[in-house]
C-alpha positions in Angstrom: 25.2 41.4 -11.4 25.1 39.1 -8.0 22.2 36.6 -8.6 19.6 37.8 -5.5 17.8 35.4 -3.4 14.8 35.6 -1.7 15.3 36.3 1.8 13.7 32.9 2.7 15.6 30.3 0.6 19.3 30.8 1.3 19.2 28.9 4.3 16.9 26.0 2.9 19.2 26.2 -0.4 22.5 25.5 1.3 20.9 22.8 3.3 20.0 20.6 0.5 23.3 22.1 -1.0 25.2 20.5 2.0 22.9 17.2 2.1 24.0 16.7 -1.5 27.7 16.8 -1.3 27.5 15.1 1.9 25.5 12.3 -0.4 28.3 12.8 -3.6 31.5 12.0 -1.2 32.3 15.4 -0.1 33.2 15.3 4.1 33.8 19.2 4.1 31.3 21.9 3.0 32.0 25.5 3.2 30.9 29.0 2.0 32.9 31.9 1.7 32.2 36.0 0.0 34.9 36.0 -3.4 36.0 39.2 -1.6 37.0 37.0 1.6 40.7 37.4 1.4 42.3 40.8 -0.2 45.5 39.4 1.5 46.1 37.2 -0.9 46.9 39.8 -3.9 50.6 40.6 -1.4 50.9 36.9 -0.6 51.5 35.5 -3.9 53.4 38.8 -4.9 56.2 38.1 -2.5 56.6 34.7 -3.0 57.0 35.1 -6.6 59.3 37.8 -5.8 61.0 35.8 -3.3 61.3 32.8 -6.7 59.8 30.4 -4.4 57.5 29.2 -7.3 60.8 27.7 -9.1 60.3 27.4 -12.7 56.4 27.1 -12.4 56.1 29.8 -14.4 52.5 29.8 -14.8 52.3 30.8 -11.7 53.7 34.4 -12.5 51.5 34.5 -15.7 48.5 33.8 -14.2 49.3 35.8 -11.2 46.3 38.2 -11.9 43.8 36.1 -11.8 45.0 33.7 -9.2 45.0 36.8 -6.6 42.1 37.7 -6.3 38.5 34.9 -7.4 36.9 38.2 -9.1 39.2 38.3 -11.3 39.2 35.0 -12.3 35.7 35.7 -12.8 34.2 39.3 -12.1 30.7 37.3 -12.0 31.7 36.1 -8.9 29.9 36.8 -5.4 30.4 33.1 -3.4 32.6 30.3 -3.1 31.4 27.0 -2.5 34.6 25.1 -0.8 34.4 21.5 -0.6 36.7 18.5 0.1 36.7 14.7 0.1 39.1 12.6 2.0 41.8 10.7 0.7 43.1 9.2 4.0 45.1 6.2 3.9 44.9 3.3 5.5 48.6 2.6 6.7 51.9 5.0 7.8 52.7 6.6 4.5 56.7 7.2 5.7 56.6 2.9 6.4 58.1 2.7 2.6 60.8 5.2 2.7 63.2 2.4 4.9 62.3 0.0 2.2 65.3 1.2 -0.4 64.8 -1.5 -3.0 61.0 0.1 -3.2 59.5 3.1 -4.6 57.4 5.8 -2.4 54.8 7.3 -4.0 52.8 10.2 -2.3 49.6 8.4 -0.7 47.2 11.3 -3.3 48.8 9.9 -6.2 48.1 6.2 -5.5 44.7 6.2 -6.6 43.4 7.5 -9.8 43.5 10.7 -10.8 41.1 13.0 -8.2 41.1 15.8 -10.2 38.6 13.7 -12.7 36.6 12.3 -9.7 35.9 15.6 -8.3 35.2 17.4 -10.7 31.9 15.1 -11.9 30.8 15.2 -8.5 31.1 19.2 -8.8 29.6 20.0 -11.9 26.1 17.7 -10.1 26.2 19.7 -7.1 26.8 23.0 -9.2 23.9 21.9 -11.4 21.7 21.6 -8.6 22.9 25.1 -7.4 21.9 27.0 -11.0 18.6 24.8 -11.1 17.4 25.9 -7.5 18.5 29.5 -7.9 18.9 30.5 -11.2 22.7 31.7 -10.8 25.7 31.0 -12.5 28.6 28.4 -11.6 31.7 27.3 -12.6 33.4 24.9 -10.8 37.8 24.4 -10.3 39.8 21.5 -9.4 43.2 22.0 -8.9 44.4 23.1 -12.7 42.4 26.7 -12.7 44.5 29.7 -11.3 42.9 29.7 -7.8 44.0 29.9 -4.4 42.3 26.6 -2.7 43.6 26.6 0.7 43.5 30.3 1.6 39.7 29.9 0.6 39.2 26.4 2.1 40.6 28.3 5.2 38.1 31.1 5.0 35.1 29.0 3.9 35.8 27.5 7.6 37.1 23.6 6.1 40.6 23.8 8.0 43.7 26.4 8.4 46.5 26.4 6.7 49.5 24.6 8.5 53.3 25.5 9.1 53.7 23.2 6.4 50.9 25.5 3.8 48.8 22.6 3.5 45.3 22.9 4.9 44.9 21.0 8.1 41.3 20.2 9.0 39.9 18.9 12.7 38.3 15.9 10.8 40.6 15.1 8.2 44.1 16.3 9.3 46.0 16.9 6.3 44.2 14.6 4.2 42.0 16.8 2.1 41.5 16.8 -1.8 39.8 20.6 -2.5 37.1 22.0 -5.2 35.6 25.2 -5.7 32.2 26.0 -6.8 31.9 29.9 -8.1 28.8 31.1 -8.1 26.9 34.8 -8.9 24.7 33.9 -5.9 24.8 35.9 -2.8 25.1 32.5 0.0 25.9 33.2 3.7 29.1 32.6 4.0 30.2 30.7 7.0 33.0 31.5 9.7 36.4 31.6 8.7 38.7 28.9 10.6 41.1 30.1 13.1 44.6 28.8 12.5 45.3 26.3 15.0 48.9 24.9 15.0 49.9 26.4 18.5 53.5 25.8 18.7 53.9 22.1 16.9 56.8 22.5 14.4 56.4 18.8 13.5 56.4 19.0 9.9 58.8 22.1 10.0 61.3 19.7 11.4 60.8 16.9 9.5 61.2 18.5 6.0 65.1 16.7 4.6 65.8 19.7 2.7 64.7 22.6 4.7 62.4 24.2 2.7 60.5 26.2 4.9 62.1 29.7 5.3 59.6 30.3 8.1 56.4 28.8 9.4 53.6 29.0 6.5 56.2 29.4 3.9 57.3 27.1 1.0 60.1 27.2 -1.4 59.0 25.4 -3.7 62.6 25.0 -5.3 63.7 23.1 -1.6 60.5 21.2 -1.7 61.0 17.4 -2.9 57.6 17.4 -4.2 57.9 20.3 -6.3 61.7 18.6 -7.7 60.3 15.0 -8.6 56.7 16.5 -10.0 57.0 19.7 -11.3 60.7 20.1 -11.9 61.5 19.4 -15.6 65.5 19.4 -15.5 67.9 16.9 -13.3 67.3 17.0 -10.0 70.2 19.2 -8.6 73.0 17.4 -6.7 72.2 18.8 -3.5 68.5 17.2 -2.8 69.4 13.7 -4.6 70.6 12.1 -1.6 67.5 12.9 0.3 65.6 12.7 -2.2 65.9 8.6 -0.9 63.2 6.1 -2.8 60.6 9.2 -3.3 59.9 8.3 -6.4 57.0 10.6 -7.3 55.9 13.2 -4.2 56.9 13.6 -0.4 54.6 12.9 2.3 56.7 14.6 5.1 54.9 17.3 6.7 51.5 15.7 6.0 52.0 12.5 7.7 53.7 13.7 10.8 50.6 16.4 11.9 49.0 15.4 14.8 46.4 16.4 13.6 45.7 13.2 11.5 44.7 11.2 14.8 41.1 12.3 13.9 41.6 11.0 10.0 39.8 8.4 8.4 40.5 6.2 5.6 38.9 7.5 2.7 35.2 5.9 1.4 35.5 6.3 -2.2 36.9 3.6 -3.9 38.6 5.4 -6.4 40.7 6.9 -4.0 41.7 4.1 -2.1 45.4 2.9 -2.6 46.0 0.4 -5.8 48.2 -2.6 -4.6 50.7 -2.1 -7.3 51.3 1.3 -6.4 51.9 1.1 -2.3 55.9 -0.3 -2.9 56.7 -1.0 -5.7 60.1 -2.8 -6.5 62.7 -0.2 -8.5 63.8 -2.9 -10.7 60.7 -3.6 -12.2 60.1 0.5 -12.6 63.3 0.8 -14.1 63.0 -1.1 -16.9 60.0 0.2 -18.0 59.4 1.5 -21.5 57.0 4.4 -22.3 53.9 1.9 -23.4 54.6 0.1 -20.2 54.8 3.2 -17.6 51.7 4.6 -19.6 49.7 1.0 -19.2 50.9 0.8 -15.7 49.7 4.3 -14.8 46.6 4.7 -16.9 44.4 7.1 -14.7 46.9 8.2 -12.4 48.5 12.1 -11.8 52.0 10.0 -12.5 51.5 9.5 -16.0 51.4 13.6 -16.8 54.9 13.8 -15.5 56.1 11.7 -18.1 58.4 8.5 -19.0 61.6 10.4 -18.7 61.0 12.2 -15.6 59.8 9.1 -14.2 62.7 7.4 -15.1 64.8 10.0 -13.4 63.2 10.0 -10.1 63.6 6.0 -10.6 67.4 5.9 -11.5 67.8 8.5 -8.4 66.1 6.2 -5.6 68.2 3.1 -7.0 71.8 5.1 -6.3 69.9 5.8 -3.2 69.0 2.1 -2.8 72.9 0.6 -1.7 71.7 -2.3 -3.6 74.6 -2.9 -6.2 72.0 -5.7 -7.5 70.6 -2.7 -9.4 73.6 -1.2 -10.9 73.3 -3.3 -14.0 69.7 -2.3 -14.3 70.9 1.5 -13.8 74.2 1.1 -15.8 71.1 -0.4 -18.6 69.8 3.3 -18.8 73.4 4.9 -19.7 71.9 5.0 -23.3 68.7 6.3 -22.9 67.2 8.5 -25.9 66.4 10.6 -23.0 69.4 12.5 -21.7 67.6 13.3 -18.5 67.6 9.7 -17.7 71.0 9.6 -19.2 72.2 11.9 -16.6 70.4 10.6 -13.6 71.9 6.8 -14.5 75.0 8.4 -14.6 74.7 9.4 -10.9 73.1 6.0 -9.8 76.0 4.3 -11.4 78.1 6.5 -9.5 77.1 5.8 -6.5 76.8 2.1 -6.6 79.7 0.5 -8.3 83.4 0.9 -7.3 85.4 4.1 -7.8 87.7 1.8 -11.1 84.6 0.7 -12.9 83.0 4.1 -12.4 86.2 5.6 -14.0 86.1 2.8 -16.7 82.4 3.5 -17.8 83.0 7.3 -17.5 86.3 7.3 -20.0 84.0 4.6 -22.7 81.0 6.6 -22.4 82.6 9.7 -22.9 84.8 8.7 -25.7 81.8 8.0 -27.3 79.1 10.5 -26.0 78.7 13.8 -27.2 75.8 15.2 -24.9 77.7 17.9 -23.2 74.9 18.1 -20.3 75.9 14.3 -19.7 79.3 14.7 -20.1 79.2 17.6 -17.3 77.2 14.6 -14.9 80.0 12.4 -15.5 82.8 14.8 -14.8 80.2 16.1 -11.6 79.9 13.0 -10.0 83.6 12.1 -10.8 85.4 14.6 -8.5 83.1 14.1 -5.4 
């Protein structure tokens, strides 16, 4: 059952709602009915048919739930949609000319948002169920829901070409959290999508993976490949794949829209030194202790020290620095044969043709991974 307000306090409510999560960090407030968008049920049905998720299949398991908020939670009746900015403070493409360095995506230079935000929901949740009596449960990220699509209903932005939100204030710049509640709030005007004809971040994508204006394929997308992707990166995206070592930046950076961005407030989302360029060689010879010290707090540490290592070994054959080869020709006997594999290709592309043959014929003499031996002979005919 909804929880019912009297007619009086709603208004007053959602005042010292806002007030609050203006006070916690949050720049964007929004509120939006759980029944806001039946579209999104068909949405997510044809991009999972289309395979655009990749192999994030939790995104097909969950699929239920994530289409529709009441059924995630049937106790449902409003969405609280909030977001705090992470803006940076310099041109996040200004590292991807610097080959010897490593671009990391400017949400992932921080500490990890999803435990920031979600402290700073749960007080502005409690202060929700003590002023009305209603249930809550708050989401950050993890939980099957749709952010954007609400965020975009609750009136905080649209969603761009790109599927990002874009908001007037923050451009793309946005980290999102949800507040469910059983309380019946006025929901506020939905925002009208306002891209006009830019096709900036369309355009600017290296591996083309937009099939259309507001549609992602995931399995094109560079992000998706050096995050989510848990096999080598396939031959065809390594190349511009460049020194992205953990995200892409792209289509966020390039909206117009971020002329009205700010740098983000909270110091916990502010860019650590260490992690605006840092050198490949060092990265590279990292062991797991090290890349878990290094990136204590950060999203990088869930992908792990293998994939890491793979997106490293791919931006130093990427690099034309043949100072690195030895560092990369280090890695041919990794434990791991994902790194295995991905040295293999760095190698490849960074010493001459003789020694590549050389180091192909001794490692697979010796070498009986048949996944690293199809990497060698793959990188050998091209």
């Amino acid at each position: 059952m909804p929880t019912l307000i009297s007619e009086a306090a709603p208004a007053a409510l959602v005042t010292e709602l806002k007030a609050r999560a203006a006070a916690l960090g949050f720049g964007a407030f929004g509120i939006t009915s759980a029944a806001a968008r039946p579209d999104l049920r068909d949405k997510l049905q044809h991009a999972l048919a289309e395979g655009w998720h990749g192999d994030m299949e939790w995104m097909a398991e969950t699929a239920e739930r994530r289409a529709s908020p009441s059924a995630l939670w049937d106790g449902a009746r409003s969405i609280i949609m909030l977001g705090v900015n992470y803006g940076p403070d310099s041109d996040p493409l200004a590292t991807l000319t610097r080959r010897d360095r490593g671009t990391i995506s400017v949400y992932a230079r921080n500490r990890d948002y999803h435990e920031i935000i979600k402290g700073k929901l749960k007080e502005l949740a409690g202060l929700l169920s003590r002023r009305s009596g209603a249930e809550v449960k708050v989401f950050v990220d993890t939980a099957p829901v749709m952010e954007k699509p609400l965020a975009e209903a609750a009136g905080l932005g649209w969603q761009g070409k790109h599927t990002v939100l874009v908001s007037r204030d923050y451009g793309s710049w946005l980290f999102l959290g949800a507040i469910f509640t059983s309380a019946d709030l006025p929901a506020d005007e939905p925002h009208e999508e306002s891209c006009g004809t830019c096709r900036r971040c369309l355009d600017i994508c290296p591996t083309a993976a937009f099939p259309a204006p507001f549609q992602l394929d995931a399995r094109r997308c560079l992000a998706y490949l050096n995050i989510e992707h848990k096999g080598p990166i396939p031959l065809e995206f390594r190349a511009a794949m460049g020194n992205r070592i953990y995200g892409c930046d792209d289509c966020l950076a390039v909206c117009p829209w971020n002329k009205f961005a700010s740098v983000a407030s909270e110091a916990r989302l502010q860019a650590r030194d260490e992690l605006n360029a840092p050198a490949l060689s060092d990265l590279v010879q990292l062991d797991d202790a090290g890349f878990r010290a290094l990136f204590a707090g950060s999203p990088i540490k869930r992908i792990g020290h293998g994939r890491f290592l793979r997106n490293v070994l791919i931006a130093i054959g990427n690099s034309g620095d043949v100072g690195l080869a030895p560092l990369a020709e280090a890695r041919l006997g990794d434990d791991d044969p994902l790194v295995r594999g991905a040295a293999i290709w760095s190698v490849r592309r960074l010493v001459p043709r003789d020694r590549a043959n050389a180091l192909a014929l001794d490692f697979m003499a010796r070498e009986g991974d048949i996944t690293v031996r199809s990497e060698w002979t793959a990188e050998l005919t091209q």
